[in-house]
N, C-alpha and C positions, 0 to 999 in steps of 0.2 A: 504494500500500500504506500503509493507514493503524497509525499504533502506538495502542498501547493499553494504559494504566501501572491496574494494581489496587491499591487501595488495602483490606487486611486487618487485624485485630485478632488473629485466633483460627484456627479450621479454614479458613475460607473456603471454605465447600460453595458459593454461588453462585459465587465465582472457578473452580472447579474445575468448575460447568457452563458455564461461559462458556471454557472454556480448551477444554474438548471439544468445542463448539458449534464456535469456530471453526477447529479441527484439523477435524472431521467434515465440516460443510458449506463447508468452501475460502472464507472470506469474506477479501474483498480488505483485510484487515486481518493482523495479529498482535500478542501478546501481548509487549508490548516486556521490561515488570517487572511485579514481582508487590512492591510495598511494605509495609510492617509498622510498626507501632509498639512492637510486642512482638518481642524475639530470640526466643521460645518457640513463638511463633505456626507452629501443625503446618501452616496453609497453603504456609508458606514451603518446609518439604521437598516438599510437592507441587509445588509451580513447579519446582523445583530440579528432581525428576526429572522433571519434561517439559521441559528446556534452556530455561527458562524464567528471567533474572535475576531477581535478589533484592536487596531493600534495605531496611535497620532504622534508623529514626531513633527512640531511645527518649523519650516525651515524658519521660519522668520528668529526663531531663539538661540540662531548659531550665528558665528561670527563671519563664516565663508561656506564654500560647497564643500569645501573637505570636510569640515568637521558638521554639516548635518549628513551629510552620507556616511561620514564612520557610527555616525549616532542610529542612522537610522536600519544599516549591516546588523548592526547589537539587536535591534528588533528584530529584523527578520531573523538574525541567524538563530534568534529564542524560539522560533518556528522548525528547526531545521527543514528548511525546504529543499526539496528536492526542484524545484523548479520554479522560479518567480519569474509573475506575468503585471509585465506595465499594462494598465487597459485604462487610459488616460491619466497618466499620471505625468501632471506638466512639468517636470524638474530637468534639467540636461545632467547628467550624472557622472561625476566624475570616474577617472580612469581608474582607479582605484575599485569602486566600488564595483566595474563592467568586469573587471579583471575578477572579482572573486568571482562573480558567479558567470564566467565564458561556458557557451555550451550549453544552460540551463538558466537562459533568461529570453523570455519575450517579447515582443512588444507589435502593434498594430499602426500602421500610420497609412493615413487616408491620401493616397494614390499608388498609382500603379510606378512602385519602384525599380527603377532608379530616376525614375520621371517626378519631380516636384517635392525635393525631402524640403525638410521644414514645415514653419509655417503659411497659413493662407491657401491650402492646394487647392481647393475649389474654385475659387477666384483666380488664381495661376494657371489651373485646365482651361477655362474658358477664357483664359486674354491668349492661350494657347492653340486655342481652335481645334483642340484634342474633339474624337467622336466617341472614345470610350476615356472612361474613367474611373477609379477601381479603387481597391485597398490593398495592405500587404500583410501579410504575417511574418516578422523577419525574428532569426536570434539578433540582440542586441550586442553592436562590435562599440570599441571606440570612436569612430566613426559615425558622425549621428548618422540615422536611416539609411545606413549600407548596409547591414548586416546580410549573411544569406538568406534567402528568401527560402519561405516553408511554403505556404500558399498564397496566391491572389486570386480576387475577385475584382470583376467590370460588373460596369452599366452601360447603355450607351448616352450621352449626352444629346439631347433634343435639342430641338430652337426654343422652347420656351422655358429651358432651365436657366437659375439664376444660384450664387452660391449657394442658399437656402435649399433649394430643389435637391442639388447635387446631394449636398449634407443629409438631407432628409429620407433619400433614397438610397443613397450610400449603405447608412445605417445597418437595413434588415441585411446587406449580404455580412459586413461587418462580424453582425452576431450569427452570423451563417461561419464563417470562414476562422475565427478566433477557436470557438470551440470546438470544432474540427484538429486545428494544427495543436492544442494542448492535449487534447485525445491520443492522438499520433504521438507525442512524446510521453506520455505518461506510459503508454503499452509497448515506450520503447520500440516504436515501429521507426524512429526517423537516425539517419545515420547523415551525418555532418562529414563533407570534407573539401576542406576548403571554402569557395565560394556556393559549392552545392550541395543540397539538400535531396535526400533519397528517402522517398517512403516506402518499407516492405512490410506485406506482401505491398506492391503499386494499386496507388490509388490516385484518381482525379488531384493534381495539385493548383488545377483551377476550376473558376467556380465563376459563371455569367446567368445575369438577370437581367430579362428584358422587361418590355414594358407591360408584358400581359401575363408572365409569372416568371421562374424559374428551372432553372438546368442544371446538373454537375454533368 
């Protein structure tokens, strides 16, 4: 039984499909904490009411990144996790912190990477004149939003989309494609090398939704 420490900012709608992902389909895993940087953070009453812990390490109470990321290491590592998954959690994380947990950290970010890392990608696809746009599921490198990719998911962009549209629609592939690729590492199905990512036995490592439902 592998643990599994979430790492939030905010709502955390992919922590909350990935919390139901593996309540539903029995994955030989569990949801050990659900962490925060924010006391506000409305994810954290979500975890709470699925007996889910909780833990707030406020960046604002450290003096630099280093020292809220060695603080916030001390939390999760009170988890021992086998896998910690960013699922909005706004911080850039020092190298330090990427380095302990290489291999067994993930994270989601809203385009089809290596097209658009940072911020803003919805507004950046469309001054882009992109026709599909997507999310990613990467391990977490030092290197913000390069990591190797696990899985992605598209949409295709219309003319009547606006950031809002995109973000809005984004979303359900999002909590489609997150808990999928923490499935796959928890049953130890994903084998890392290098820049690529191998799921055995093979399985879709994309995932498109049109405008009348969706495919894997």
């Amino acid at each position: 039984m592998k643990n599994i420490v979430i790492l939030i900012s905010g709502r955390g709608s992919n922590m909350e499909a990935i919390v139901r992902a593996c309540a539903s389909e029995r994955w030989p895993a569990r949801i050990a904490a659900v962490v925060s940087n924010r006391p506000d953070a409305p994810g954290l009453a979500f975890a709470a009411a699925h007996g889910i812990a909780t833990a707030v390490v406020e960046h604002g109470g450290f003096a630099d990144r280093e020292a809220f990321d060695a603080a916030l290491a001390d939390v999760v590592d009170g988890f021992s996790p086998d896998l910690v998954v960013l699922a909005g959690f706004m911080r850039v994380l020092t190298l330090s912190f990427v380095g302990r947990y290489a291999g067994r950290m993930l994270n989601i970010h809203p385009s089809l990477l290596p097209s658009f890392p940072g911020l803003r990608t919805h507004e950046r696809a469309l001054q882009a004149g992109v026709t599909l746009h997507g999310a990613t599921v990467h391990f977490v490198t030092p290197e913000l939003d390069h990591g190797p990719i696990v899985v992605q998911g598209a949409i295709p962009v219309t003319a009547a989309d606006d950031a809002g549209s995109l973000a809005r629609r984004l979303l359900a592939v999002e909590h489609t494609i997150y808990p999928r690729a923490v499935r796959w590492f928890v049953e130890g199905r994903l084998t890392l090398a290098g820049l690529r990512v191998t799921v055995t036995p093979p399985e879709p490592q994309w995932f498109f939704s049109d405008t009348e439902g969706t495919t894997a």
